[in-house]
C-alpha positions in Angstrom: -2.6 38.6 -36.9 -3.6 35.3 -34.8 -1.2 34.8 -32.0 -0.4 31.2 -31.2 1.3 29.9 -28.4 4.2 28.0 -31.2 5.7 31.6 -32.0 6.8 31.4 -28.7 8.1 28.0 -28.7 10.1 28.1 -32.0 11.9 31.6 -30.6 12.9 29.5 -27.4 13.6 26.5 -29.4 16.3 28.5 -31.9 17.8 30.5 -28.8 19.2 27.4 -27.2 19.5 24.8 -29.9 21.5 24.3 -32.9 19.4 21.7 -34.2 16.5 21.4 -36.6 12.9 21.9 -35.6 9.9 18.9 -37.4 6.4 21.2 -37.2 3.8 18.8 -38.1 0.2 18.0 -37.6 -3.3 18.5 -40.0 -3.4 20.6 -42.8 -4.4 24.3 -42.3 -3.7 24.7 -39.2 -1.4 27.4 -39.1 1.9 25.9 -39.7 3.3 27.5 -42.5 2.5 31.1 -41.2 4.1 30.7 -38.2 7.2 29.9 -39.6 7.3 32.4 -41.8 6.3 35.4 -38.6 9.7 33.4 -37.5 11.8 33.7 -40.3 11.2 37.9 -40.2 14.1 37.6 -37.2 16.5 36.5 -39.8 18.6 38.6 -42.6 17.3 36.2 -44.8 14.6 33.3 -45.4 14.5 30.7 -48.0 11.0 28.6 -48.5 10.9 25.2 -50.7 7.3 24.0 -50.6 6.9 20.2 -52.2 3.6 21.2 -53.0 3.5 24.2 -54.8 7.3 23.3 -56.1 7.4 19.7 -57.1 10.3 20.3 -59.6 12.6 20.9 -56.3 12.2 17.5 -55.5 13.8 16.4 -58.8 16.5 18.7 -58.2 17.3 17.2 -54.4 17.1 13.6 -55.5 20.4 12.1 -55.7 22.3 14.7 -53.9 25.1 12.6 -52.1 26.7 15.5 -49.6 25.5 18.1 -47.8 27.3 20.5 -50.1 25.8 18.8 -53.0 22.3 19.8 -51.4 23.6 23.6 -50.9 24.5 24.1 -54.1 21.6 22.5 -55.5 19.6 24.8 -52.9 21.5 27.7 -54.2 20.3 27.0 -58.3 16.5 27.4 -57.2 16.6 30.9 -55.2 17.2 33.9 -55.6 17.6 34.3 -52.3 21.3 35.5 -50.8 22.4 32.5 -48.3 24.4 34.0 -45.6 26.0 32.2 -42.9 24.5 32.1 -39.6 21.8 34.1 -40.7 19.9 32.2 -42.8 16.7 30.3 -42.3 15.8 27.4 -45.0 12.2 26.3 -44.5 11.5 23.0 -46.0 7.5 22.8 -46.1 5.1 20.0 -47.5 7.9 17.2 -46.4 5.5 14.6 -46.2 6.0 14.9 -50.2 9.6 14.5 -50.0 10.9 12.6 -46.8 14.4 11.9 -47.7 14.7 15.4 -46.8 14.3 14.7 -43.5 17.2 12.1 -42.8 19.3 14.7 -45.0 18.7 17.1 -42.4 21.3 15.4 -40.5 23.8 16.2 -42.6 22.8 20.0 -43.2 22.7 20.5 -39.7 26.3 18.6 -39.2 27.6 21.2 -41.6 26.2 23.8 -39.7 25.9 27.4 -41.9 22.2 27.8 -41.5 19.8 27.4 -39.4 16.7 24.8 -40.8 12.8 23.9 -40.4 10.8 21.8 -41.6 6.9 21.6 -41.5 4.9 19.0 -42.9 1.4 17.5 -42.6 0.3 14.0 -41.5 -1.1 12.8 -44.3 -0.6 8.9 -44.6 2.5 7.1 -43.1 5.1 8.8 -44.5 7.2 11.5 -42.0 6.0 8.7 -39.5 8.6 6.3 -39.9 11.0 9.0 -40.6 10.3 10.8 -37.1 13.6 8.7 -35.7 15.8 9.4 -37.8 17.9 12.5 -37.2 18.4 11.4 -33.5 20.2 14.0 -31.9 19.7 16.7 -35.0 15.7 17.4 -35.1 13.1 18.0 -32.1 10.2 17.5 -33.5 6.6 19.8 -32.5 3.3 18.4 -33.0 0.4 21.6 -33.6 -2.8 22.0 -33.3 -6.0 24.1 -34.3 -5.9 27.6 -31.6 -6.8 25.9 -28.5 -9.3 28.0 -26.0 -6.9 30.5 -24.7 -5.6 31.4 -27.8 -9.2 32.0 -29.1 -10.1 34.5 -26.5 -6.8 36.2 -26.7 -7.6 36.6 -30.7 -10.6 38.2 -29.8 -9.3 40.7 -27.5 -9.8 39.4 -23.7 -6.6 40.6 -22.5 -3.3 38.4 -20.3 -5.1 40.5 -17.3 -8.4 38.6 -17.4 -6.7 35.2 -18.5 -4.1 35.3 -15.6 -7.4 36.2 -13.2 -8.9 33.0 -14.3 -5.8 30.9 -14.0 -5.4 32.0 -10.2 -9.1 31.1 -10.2 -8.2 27.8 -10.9 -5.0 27.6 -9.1 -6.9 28.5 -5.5 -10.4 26.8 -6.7 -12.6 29.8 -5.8 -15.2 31.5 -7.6 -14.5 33.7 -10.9 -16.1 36.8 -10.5 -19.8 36.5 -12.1 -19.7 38.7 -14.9 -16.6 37.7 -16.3 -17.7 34.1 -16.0 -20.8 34.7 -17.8 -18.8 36.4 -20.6 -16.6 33.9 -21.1 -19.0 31.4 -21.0 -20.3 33.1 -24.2 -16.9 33.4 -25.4 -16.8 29.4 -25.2 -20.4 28.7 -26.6 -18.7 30.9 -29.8 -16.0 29.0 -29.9 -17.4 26.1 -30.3 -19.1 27.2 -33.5 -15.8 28.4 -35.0 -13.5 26.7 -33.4 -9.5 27.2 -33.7 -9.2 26.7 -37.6 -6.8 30.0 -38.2 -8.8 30.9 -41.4 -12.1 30.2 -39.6 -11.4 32.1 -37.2 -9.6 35.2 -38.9 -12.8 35.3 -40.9 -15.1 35.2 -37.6 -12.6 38.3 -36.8 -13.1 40.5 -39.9 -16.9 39.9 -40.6 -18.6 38.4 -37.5 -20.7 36.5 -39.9 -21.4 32.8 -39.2 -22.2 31.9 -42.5 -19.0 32.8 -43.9 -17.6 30.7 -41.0 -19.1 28.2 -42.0 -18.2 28.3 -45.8 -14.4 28.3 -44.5 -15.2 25.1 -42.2 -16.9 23.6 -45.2 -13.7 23.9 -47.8 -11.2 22.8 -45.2 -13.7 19.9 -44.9 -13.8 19.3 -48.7 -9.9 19.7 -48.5 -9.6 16.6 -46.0 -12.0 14.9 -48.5 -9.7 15.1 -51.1 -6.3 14.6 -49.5 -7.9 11.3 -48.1 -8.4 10.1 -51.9 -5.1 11.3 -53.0 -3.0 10.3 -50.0 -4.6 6.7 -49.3 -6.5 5.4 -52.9 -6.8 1.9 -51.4 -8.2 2.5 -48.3 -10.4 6.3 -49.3 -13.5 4.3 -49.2 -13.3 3.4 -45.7 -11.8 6.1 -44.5 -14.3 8.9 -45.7 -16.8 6.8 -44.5 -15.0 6.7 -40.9 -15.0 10.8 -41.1 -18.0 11.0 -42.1 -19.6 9.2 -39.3 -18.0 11.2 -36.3 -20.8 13.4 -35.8 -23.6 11.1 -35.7 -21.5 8.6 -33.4 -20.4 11.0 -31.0 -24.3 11.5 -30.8 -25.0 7.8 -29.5 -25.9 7.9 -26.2 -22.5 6.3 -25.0 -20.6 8.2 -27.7 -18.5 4.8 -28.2 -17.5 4.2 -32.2 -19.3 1.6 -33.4 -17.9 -0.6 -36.1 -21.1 -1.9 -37.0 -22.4 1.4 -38.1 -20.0 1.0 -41.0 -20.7 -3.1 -41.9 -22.5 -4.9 -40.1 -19.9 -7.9 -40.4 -17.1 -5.1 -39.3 -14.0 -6.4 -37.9 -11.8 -4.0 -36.2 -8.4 -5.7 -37.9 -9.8 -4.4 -41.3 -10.0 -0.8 -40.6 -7.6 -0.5 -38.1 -5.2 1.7 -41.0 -7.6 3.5 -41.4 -7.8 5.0 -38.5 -4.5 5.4 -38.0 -4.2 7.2 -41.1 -7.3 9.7 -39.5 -5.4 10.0 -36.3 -1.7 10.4 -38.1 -3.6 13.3 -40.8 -4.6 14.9 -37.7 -7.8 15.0 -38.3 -9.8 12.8 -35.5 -9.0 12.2 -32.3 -9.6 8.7 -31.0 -9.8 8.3 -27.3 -9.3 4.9 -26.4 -10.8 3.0 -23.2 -8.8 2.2 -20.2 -10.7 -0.4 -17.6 -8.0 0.4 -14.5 -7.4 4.0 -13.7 -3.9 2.9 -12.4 -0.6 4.9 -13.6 1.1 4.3 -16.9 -3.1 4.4 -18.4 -1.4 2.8 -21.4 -1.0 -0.3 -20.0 -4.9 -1.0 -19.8 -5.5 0.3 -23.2 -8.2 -1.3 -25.3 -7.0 -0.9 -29.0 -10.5 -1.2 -30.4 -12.6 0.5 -28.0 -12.5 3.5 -28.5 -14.3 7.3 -29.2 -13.4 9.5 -32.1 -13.5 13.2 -32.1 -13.0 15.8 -34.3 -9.5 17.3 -34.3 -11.7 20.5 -34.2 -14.5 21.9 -32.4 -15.7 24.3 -35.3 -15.4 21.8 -38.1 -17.8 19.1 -35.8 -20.4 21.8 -35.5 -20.0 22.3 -39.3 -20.9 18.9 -40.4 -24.2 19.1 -38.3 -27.3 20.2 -39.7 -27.2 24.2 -41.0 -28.7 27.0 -38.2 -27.3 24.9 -35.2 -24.1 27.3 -35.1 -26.5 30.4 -33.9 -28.7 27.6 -31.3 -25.2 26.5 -30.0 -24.4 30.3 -29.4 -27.5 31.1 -27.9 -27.1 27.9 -25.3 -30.3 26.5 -27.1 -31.8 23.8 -24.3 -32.9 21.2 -26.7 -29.4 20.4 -28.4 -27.6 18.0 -26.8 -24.2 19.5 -25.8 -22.6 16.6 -23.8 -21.0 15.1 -27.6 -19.9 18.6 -28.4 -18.1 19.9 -24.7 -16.5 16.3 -24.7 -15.0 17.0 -28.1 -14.1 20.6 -27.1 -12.3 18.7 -23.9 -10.4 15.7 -25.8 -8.9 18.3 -28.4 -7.7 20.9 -25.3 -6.3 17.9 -23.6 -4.5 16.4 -26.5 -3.4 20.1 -27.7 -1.7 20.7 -24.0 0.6 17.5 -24.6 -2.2 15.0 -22.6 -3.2 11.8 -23.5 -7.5 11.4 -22.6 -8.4 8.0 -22.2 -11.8 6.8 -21.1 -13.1 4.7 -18.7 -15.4 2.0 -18.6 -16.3 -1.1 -15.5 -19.5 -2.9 -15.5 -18.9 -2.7 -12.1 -18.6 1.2 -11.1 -20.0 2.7 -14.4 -18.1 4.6 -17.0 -16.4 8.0 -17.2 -16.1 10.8 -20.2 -11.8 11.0 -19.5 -9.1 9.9 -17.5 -5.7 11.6 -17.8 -2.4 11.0 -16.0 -1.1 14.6 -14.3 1.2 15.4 -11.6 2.4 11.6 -11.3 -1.5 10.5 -10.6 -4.9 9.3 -12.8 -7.3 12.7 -12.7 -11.1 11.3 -13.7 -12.8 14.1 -15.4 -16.5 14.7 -16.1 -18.3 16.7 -18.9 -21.8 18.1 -17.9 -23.4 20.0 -20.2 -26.9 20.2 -18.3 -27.7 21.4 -14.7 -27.4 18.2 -12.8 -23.6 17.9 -13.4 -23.5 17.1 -9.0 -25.1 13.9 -10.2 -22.5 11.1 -11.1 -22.5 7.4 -10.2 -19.6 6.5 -11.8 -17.1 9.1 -10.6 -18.5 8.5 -6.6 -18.0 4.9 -7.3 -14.4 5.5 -8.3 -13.2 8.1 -6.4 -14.7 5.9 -2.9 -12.9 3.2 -3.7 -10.2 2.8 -1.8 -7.7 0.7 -4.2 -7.7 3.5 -6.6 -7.0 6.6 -3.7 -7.4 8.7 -6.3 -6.7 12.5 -4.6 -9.3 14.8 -6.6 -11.5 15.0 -9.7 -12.8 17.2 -12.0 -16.5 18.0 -13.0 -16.4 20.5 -16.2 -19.9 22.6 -16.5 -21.6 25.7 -17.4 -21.4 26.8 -13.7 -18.5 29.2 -11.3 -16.2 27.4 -9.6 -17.3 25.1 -6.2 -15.2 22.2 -4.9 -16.8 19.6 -2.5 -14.6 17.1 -1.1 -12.5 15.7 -3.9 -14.5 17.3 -6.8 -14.0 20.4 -8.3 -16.9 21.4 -10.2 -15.0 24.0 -12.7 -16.7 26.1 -16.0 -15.9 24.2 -19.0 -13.4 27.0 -19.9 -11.0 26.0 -17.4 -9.9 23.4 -19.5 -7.6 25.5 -21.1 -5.7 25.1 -17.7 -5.1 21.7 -17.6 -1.4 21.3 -19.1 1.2 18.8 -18.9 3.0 18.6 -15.7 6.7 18.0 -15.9 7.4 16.1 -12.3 10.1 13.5 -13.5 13.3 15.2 -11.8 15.8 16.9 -13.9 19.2 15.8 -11.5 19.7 12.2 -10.0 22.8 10.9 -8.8 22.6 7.7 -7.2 24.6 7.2 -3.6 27.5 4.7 -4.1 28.6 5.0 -0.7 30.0 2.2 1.0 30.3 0.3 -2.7 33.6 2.4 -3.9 
């Protein structure tokens, strides 16, 4: 059984809220089984997928009251519903999103406990997301990010927690572990965090079966994009389809013109929203100030687009790179791969990766806001990864005082002055900080 990091969050989430829990992001990545692991812990678990049971959405329409819902519930299982220890799992609810604001309601009443999963195909749960103020949290999830990868294989909470102190203290990680999970990263890359892909890595260690996995989730994205978007499938497809050989330019920028030559951003723009709301691409967007809130100096239609996975990039490339990638083959160019690997571990720990880009000082692979401050981050794939005009410019000018930056590459951990020059595994370590304060009361003092 894959471990993921959301088990944990839905028991926490269920222990000290009444509410509702929203798990959404691409297809098959895990969503579905989780929830189910979750609803073991309960005497008894009722699942209404829209998908593989469209007739239940005929049955909710038109229910007026949240009784009206239960008892309608209560026609199409089998299932006993006991209070307070029931769990109703409403899957597929991009198909029916009226079940969503009904939620409300069902929670208001308050005999069960609910969730919800649902996948990001087109606009749909999008503009329902406000809804249920106050009676949903809502959890984005993604493929297995790093550290869930080398758990699955079998590197133990010892070794991880050794490499997260090496990264806490910037010193070296011992050699031989380093080296190993170097290799471990080099695999990962080829199979990625895709829970079938990589619970077939698991039982048969063969690549090419890997690969057939990454190749029908591939033909699955295919197919929801001509039955979720008709108008726009065209476009799109062709969007997807180019993220490989893009990411391969030499400044890794999306270029409209590689669709039409006449391309004007305004014309596609949905579709890539609908790519980046599917969850299946990842666009990184350019910033021109690296001054807090990033956001602010956003260029809408500059931009780079990743996979939303690592394994299925390196499927789309040309068959019999997967073992060259493995082997750290010196005539493939890695910097398009680690910089996907990087934008969909940032984005999977809750960060937002913009790039950056002055005629002035040069351009940089990501900028990300942590602690309260911008944190520039390079991706070296090669051996000259202490060579970077860009991030020297930056980091010496004195407007910016930017405190530290990061230089991801195949070598152990150094730091000299400002830059620490950490393996590309470390990534994994780069989370969210939380530094907003939790208590504020504001002096009225000499006003009362």
């Amino acid at each position: 059984m894959l471990r993921r990091k959301i088990d944990g969050f839905i028991r926490s989430y269920y222990e000290t809220s009444r509410n509702a829990l929203l798990i959404t992001g691409a297809r098959q990545i895990g969503k579905t089984f989780s929830v189910r692991e979750f609803g073991k812990s309960f005497k008894t678990f009722v699942e209404i997928n829209f998908v593989d049971n469209p007739e239940a959405i005929g049955v909710f329409k038109g229910a007026k009251s949240s009784a009206d819902i239960l008892l309608r519930l209560s026609a199409i299982t089998t299932k006993p519903l006991i209070k307070g220890e029931t769990l109703i799992f409403f899957d597929e609810v991009q198909m029916y999103p009226d079940i969503v604001t009904a939620i409300k309601f069902l929670v208001d009443e308050g005999s069960y406990r609910y969730i919800l999963s649902g996948s990001l195909l087109g606009v749909e749960l999008k503009n329902l997301r406000s809804e249920p103020v106050g009676y949903m949290g809502v959890k984005d999830m993604y493929p297995l990010d790093f550290e869930e990868f080398i758990s699955c294989v079998g590197i133990n909470e010892n070794i991880i927690n050794s490499l997260r102190n090496a990264w806490i203290n910037r010193t070296p990680v011992d050699n031989f572990i380093h080296s190993k999970i170097m290799e471990l990263f080099r695999l990962y890359l080829v199979v990625g965090g895709m829970p079938a892909a990589v619970s077939k890595y698991l039982e048969t260690n063969n690549l090419q079966e890997v690969m057939a996995v990454q190749q029908d989730i591939i033909r699955l994205y295919k197919r929801d994009i001509s039955q979720y978007d008709p108008k726009n499938k065209l476009n799109i497809e062709e969007i997807f389809n180019l993220i490989p050989p893009e990411l391969n330019e030499k400044n890794k920028r999306f270029i409209l013109k590689s669709l039409n030559e006449h391309a004007k951003f305004d014309r596609y723009q949905n579709s890539f929203l609908w790519l980046k709301n599917a969850g299946v691409a990842l666009p990184v967007y350019n910033v021109e100030e690296p001054k807090v809130p990033l956001l602010l100096s956003r260029s809408r239609n500059l931009f780079k687009l990743f996979q939303s996975d690592i394994g299925l990039l390196a499927a789309q490339y040309a068959e019999g790179i997967q073992l060259r990638i493995i082997n750290g083959d010196k005539h493939i160019n890695f910097g398009s791969i680690f910089e996907n690997a990087v934008a969909q571990e940032l984005v999977a720990h809750g960060l937002e990766p913009y790039y950056y880009n002055s005629k002035k000082r040069g351009e940089l692979d990501f900028m990300i806001e942590h602690s309260g401050k911008i944190l520039p981050i390079e991706v070296k794939s090669g051996k000259d990864y202490e060579v970077h005009r860009a991030l020297s410019n930056i980091l010496d000018c004195s407007e910016y005082d930017l405190p530290e930056a990061v230089v991801f590459n195949n070598d152990n951990l150094s730091v000299n002055g400002k830059i620490i020059y950490t393996p590309i595994y470390m990534v994994m370590f780069l989370e969210k900080s939380h530094v907003a304060p939790t208590h504020y009361k504001v002096d009225l003092s000499g006003l009362i």
